[in-house]
Biopython code that builds the backbone (N, CA, C, O; Angstrom):
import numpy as np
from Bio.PDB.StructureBuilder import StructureBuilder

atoms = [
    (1, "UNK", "N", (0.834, -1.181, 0.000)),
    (1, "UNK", "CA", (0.000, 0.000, 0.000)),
    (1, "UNK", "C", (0.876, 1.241, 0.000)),
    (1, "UNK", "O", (2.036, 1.249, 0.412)),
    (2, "UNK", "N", (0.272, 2.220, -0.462)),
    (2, "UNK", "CA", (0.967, 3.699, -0.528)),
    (2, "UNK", "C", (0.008, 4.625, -0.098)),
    (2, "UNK", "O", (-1.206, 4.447, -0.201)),
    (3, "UNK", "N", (0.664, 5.830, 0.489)),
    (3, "UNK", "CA", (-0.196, 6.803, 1.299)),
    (3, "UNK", "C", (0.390, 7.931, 0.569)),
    (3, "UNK", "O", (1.394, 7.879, -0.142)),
    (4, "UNK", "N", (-0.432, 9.085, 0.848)),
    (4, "UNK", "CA", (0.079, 10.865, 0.350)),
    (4, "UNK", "C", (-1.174, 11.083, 1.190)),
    (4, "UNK", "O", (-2.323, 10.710, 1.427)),
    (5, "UNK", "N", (0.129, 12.210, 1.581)),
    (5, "UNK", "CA", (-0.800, 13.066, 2.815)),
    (5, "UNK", "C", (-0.652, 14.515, 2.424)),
    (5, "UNK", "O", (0.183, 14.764, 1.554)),
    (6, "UNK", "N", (-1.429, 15.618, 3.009)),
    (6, "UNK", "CA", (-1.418, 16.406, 2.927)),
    (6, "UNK", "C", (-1.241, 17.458, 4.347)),
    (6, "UNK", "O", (-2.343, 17.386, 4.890)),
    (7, "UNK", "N", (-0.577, 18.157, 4.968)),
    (7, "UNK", "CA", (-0.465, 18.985, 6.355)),
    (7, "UNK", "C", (-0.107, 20.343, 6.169)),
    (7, "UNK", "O", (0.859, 20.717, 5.503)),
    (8, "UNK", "N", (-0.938, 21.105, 6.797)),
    (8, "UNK", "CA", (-1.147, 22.164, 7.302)),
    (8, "UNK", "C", (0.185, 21.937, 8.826)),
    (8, "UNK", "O", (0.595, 20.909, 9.364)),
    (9, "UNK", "N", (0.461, 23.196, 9.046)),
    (9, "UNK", "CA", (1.131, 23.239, 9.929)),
    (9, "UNK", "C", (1.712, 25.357, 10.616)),
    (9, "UNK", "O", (1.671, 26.437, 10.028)),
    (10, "UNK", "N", (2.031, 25.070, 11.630)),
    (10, "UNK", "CA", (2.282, 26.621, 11.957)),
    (10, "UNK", "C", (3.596, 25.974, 12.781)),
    (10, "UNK", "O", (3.817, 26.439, 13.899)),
    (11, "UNK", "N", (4.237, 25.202, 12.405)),
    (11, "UNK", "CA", (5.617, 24.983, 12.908)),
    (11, "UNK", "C", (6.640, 25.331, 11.997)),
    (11, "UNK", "O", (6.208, 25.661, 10.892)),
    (12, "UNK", "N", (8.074, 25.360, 12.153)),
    (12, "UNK", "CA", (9.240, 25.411, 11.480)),
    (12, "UNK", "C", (8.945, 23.612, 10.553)),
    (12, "UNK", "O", (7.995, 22.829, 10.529)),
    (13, "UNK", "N", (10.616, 23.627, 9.790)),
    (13, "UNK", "CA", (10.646, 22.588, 9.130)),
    (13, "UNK", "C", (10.974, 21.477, 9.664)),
    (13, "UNK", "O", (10.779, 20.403, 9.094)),
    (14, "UNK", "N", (11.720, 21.627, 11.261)),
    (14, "UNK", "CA", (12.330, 20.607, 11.894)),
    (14, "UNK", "C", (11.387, 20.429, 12.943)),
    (14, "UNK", "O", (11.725, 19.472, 13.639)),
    (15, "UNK", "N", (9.898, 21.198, 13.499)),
    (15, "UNK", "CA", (9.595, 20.635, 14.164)),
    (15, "UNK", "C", (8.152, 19.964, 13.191)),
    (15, "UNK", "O", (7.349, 19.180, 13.698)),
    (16, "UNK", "N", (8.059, 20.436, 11.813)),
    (16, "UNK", "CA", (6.951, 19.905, 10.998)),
    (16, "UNK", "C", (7.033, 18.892, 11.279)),
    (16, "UNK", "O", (6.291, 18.200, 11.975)),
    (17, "UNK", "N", (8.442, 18.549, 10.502)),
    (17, "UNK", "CA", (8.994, 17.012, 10.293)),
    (17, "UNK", "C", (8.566, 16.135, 11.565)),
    (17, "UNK", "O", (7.793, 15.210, 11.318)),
    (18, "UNK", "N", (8.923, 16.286, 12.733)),
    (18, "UNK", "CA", (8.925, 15.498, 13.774)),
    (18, "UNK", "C", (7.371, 15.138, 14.378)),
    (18, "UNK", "O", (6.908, 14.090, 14.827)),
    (19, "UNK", "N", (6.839, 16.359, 14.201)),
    (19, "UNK", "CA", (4.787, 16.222, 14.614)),
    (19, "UNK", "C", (4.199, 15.350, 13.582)),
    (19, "UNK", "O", (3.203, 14.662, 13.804)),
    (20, "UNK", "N", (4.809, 15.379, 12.469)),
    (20, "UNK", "CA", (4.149, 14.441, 10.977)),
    (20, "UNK", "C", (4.826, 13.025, 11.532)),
    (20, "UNK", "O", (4.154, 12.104, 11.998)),
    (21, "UNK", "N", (5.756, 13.018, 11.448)),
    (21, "UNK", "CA", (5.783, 11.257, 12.747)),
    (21, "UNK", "C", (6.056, 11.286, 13.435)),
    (21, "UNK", "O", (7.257, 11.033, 13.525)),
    (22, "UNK", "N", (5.206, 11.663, 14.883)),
    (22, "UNK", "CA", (4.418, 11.644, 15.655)),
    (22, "UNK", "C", (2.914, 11.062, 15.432)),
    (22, "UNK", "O", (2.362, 10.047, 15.858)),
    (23, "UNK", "N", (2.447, 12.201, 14.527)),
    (23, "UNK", "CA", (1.332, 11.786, 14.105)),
    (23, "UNK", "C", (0.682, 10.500, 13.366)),
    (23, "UNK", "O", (-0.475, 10.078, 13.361)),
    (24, "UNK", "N", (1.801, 10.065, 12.779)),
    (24, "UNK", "CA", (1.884, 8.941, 11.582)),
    (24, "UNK", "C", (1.984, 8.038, 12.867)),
    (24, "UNK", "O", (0.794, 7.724, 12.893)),
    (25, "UNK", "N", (2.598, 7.302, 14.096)),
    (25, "UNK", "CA", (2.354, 6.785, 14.716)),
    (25, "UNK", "C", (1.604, 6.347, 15.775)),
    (25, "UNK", "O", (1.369, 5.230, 16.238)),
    (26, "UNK", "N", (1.139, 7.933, 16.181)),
    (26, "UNK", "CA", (-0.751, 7.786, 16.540)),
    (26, "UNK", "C", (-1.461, 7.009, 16.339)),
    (26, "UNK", "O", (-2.191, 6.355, 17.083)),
    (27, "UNK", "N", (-1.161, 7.013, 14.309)),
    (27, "UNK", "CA", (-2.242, 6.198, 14.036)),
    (27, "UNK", "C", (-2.023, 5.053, 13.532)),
    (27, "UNK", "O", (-2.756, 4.636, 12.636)),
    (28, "UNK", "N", (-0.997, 4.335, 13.995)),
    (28, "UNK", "CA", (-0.594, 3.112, 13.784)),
    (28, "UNK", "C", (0.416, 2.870, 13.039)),
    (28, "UNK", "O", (0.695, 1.671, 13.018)),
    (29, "UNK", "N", (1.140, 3.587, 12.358)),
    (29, "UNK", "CA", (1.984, 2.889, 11.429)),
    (29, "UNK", "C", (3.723, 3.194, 11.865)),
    (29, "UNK", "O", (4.124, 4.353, 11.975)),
    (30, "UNK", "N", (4.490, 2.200, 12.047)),
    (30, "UNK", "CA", (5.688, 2.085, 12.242)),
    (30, "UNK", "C", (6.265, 2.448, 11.701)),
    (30, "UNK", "O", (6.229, 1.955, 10.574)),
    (31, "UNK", "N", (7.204, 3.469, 11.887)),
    (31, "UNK", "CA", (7.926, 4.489, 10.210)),
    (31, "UNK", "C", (9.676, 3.527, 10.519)),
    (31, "UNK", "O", (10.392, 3.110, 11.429)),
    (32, "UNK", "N", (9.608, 3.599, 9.341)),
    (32, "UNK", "CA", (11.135, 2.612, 9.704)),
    (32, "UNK", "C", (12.285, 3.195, 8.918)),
    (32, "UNK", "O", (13.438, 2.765, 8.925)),
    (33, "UNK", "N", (11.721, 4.463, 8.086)),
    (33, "UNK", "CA", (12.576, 5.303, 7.691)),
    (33, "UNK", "C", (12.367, 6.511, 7.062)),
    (33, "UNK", "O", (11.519, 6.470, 6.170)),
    (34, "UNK", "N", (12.905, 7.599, 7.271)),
    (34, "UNK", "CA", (12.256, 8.887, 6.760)),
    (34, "UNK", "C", (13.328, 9.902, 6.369)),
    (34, "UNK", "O", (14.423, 10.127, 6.884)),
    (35, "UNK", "N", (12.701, 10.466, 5.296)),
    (35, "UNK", "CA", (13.796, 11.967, 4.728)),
    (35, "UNK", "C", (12.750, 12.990, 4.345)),
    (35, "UNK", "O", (11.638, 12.861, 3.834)),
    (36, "UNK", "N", (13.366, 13.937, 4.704)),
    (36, "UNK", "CA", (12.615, 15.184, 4.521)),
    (36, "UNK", "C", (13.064, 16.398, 3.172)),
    (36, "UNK", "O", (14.260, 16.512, 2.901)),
    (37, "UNK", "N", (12.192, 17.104, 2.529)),
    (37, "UNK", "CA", (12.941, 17.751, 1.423)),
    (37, "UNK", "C", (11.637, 19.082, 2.149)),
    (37, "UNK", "O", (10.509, 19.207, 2.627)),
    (38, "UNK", "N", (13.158, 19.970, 1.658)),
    (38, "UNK", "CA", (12.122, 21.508, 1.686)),
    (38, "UNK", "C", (13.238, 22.273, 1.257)),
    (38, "UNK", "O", (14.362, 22.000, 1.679)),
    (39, "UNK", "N", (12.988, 23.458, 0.245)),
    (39, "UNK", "CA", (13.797, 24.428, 0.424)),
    (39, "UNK", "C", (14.009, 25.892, 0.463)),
    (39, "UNK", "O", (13.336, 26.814, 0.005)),
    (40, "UNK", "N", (15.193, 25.866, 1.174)),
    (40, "UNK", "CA", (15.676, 27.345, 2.058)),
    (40, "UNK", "C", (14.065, 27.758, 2.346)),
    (40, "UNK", "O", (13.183, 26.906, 2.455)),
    (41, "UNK", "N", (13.864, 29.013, 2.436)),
    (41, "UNK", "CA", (12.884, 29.594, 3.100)),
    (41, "UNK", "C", (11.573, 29.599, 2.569)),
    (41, "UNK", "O", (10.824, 30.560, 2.745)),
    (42, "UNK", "N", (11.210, 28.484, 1.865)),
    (42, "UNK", "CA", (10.117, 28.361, 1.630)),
    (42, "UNK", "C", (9.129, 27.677, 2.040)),
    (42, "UNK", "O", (9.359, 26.537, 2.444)),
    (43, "UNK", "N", (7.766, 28.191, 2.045)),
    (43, "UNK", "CA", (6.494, 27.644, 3.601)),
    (43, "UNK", "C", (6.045, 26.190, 2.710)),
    (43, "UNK", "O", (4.876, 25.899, 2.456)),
    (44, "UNK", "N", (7.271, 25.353, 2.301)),
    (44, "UNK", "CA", (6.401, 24.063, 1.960)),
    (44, "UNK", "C", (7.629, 23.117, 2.163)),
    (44, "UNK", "O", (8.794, 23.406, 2.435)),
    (45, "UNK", "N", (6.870, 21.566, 1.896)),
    (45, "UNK", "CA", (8.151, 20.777, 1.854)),
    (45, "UNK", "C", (7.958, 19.455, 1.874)),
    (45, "UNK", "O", (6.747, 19.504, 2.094)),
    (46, "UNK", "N", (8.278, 17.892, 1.799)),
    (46, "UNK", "CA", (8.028, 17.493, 1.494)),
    (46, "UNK", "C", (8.419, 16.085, 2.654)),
    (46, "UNK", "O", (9.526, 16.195, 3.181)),
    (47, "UNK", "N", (7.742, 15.051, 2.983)),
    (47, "UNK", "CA", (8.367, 14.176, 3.987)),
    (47, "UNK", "C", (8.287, 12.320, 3.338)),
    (47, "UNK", "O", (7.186, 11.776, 3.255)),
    (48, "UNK", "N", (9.075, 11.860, 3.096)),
    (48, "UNK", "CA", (8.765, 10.676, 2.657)),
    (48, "UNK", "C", (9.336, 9.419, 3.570)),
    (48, "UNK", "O", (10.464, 9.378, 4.062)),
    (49, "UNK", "N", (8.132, 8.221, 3.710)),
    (49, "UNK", "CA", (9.093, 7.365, 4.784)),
    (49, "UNK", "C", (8.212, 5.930, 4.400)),
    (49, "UNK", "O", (7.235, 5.667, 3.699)),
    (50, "UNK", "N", (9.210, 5.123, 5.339)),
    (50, "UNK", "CA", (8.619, 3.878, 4.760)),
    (50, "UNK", "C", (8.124, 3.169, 6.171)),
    (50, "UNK", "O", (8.730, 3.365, 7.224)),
    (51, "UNK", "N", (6.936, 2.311, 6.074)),
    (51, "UNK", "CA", (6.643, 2.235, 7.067)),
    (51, "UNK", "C", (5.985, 0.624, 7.048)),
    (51, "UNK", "O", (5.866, -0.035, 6.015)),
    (52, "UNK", "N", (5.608, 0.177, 8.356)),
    (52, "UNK", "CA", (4.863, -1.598, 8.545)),
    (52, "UNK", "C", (3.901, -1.482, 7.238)),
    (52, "UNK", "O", (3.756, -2.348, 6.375)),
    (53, "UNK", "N", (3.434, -0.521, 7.285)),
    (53, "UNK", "CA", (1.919, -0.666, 6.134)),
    (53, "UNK", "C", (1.831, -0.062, 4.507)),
    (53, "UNK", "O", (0.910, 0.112, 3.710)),
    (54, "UNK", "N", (3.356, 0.160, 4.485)),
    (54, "UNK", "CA", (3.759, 1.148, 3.445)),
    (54, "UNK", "C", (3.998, 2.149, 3.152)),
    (54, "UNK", "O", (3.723, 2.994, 4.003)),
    (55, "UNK", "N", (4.661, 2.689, 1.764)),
    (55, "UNK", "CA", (5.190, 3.823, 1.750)),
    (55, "UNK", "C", (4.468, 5.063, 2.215)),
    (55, "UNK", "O", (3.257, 4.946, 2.403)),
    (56, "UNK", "N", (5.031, 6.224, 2.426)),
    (56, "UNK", "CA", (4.184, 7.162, 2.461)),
    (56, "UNK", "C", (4.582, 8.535, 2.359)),
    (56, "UNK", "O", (5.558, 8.722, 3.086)),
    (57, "UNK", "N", (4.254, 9.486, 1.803)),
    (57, "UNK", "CA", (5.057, 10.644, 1.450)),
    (57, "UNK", "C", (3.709, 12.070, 2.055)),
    (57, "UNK", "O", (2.507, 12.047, 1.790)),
    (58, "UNK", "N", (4.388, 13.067, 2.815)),
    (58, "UNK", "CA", (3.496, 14.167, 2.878)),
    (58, "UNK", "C", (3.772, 15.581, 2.607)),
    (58, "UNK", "O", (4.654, 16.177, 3.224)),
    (59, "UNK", "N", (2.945, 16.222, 1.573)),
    (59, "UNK", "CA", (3.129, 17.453, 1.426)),
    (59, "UNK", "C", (3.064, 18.453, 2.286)),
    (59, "UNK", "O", (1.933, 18.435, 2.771)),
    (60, "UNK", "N", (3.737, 19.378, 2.759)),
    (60, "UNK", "CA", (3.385, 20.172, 4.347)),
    (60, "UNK", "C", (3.460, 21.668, 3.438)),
    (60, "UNK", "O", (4.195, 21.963, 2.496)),
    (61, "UNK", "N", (2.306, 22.524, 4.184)),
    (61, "UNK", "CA", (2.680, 23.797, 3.980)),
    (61, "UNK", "C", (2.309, 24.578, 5.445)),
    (61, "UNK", "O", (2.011, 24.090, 6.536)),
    (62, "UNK", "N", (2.444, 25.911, 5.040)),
    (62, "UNK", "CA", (2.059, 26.945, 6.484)),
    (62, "UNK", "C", (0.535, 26.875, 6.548)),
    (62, "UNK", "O", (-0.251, 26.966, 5.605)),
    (63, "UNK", "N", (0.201, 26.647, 8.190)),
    (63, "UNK", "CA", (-1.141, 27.003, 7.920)),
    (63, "UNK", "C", (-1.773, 27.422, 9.466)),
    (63, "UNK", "O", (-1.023, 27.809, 10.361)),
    (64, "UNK", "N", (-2.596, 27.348, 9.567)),
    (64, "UNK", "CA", (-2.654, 28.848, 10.756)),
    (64, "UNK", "C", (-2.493, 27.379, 12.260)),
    (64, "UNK", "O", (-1.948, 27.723, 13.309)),
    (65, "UNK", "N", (-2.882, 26.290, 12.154)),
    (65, "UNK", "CA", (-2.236, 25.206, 12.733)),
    (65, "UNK", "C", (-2.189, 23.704, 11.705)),
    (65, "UNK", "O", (-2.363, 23.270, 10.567)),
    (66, "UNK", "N", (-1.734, 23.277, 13.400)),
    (66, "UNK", "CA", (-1.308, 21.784, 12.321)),
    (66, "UNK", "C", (-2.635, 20.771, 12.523)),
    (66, "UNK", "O", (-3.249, 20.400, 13.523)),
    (67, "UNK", "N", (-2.757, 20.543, 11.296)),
    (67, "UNK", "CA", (-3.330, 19.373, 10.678)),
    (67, "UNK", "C", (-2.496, 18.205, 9.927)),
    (67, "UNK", "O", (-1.436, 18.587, 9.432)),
    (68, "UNK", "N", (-2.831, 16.800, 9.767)),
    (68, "UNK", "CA", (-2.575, 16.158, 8.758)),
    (68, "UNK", "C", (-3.868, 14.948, 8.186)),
    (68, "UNK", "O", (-4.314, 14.009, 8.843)),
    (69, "UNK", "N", (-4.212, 15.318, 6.898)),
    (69, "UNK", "CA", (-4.632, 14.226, 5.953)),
    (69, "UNK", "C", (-4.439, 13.261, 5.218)),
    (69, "UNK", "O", (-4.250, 13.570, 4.041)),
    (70, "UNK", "N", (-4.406, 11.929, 5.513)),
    (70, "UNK", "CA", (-4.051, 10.818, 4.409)),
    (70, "UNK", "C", (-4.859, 10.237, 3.260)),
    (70, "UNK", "O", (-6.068, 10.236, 3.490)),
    (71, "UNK", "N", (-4.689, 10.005, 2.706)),
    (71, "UNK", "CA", (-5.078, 8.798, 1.421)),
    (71, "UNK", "C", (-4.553, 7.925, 1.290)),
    (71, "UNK", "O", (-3.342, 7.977, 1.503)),
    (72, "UNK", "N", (-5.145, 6.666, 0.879)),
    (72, "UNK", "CA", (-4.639, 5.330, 0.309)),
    (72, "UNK", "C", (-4.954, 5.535, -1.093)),
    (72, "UNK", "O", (-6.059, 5.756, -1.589)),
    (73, "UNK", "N", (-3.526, 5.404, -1.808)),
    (73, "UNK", "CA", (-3.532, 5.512, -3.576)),
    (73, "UNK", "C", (-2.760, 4.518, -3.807)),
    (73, "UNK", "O", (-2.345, 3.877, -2.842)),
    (74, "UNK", "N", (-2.369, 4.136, -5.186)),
    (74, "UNK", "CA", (-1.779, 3.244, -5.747)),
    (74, "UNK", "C", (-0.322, 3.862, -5.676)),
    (74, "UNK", "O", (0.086, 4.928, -5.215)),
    (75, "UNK", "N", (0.310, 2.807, -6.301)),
    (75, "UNK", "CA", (1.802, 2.863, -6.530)),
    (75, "UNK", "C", (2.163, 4.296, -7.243)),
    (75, "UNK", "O", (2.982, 5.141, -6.882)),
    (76, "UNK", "N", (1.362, 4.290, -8.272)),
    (76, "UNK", "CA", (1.950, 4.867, -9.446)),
    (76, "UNK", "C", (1.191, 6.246, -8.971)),
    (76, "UNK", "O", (2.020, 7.148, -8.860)),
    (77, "UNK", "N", (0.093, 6.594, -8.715)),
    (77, "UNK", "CA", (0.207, 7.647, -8.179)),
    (77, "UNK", "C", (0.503, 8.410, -7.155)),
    (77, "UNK", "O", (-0.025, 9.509, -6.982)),
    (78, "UNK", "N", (1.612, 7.764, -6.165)),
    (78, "UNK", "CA", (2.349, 7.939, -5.095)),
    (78, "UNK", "C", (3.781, 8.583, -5.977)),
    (78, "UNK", "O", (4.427, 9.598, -5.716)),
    (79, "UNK", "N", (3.955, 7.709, -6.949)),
    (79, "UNK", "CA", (4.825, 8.119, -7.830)),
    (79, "UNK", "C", (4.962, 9.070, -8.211)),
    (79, "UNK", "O", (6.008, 9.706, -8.084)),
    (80, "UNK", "N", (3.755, 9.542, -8.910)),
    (80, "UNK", "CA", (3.332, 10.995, -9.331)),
    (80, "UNK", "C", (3.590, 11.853, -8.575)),
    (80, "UNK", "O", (4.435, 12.717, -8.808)),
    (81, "UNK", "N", (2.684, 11.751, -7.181)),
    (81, "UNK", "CA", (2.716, 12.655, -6.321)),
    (81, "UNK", "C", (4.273, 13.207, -5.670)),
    (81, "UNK", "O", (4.341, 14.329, -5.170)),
    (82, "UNK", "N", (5.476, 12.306, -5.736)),
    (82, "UNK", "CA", (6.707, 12.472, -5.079)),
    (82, "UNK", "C", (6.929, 13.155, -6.321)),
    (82, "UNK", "O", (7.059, 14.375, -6.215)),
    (83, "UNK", "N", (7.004, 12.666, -7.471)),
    (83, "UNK", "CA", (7.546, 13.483, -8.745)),
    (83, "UNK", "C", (7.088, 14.984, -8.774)),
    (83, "UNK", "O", (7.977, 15.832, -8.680)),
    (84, "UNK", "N", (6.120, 15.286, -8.863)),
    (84, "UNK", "CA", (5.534, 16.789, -9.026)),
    (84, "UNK", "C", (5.782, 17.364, -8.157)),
    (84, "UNK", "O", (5.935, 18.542, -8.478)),
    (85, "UNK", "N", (5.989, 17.122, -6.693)),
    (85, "UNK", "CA", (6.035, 17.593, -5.335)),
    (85, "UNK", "C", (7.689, 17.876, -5.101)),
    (85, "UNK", "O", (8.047, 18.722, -4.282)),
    (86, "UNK", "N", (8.716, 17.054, -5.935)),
    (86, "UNK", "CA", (10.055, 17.400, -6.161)),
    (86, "UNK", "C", (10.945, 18.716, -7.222)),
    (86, "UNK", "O", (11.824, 19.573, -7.128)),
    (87, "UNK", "N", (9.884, 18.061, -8.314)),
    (87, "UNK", "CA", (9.681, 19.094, -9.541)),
    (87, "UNK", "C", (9.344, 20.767, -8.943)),
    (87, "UNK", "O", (10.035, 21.691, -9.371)),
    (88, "UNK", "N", (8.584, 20.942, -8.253)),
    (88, "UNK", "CA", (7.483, 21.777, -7.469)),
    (88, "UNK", "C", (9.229, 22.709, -6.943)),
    (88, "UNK", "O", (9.876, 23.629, -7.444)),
    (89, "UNK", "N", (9.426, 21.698, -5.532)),
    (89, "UNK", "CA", (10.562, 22.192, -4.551)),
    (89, "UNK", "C", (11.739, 22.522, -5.351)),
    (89, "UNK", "O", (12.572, 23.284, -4.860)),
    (90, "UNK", "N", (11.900, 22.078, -6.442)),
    (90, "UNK", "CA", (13.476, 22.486, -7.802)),
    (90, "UNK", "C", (13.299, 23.188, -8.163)),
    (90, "UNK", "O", (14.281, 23.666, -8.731)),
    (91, "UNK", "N", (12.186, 23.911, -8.261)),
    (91, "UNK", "CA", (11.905, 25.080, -9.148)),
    (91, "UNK", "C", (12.094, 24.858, -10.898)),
    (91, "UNK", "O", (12.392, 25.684, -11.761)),
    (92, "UNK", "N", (11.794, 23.418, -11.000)),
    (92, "UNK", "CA", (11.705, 23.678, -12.338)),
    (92, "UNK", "C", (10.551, 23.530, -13.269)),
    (92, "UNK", "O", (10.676, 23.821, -14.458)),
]
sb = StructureBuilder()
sb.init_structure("model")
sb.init_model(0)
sb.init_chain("A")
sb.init_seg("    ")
for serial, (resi, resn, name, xyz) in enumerate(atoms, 1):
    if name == "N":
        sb.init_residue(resn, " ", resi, " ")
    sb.init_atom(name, np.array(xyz, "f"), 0.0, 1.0, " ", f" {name:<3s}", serial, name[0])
structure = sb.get_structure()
């Protein structure tokens, strides 16, 4: 299975990162590995990790607090979603 999430947040990038798994283990899933992409000073960014129940990647931006939303999607549009969401952060 594959997940994409979406989070709202009113934290920095290092404490986004850490409340998004937090949160991800709330609700059950064992993260067994994670990297984070964001860059320099911009209010977005990107968290991808692998976990007991599968992959999972979340888009974070600023938002007046923190929230996070998941989905269960397929492979290939998990794919998508890391691709455009990288594309997005490169500025290209």
């Amino acid at each position: 299975m594959a997940y994409i999430g979406f989070a709202r947040t009113n934290f920095g990038p290092y404490e986004t990162y850490e409340r998004i798994l937090e949160e991800l283990g709330k609700r059950g899933f064992d993260i067994t590995f994670s990297k984070h992409h964001w860059m320099g000073d911009a209010p977005f960014g990107l968290i991808i990790a692998d976990s007991d129940k599968g992959k999972i990647a979340v888009r974070w931006s600023l938002g007046k607090e923190f929230e996070l939303k998941l989905e269960e999607v397929s492979d290939e549009d998990w794919d998508e979603f890391i691709e455009d969401t990288l594309e997005y952060l490169s500025g290209d």
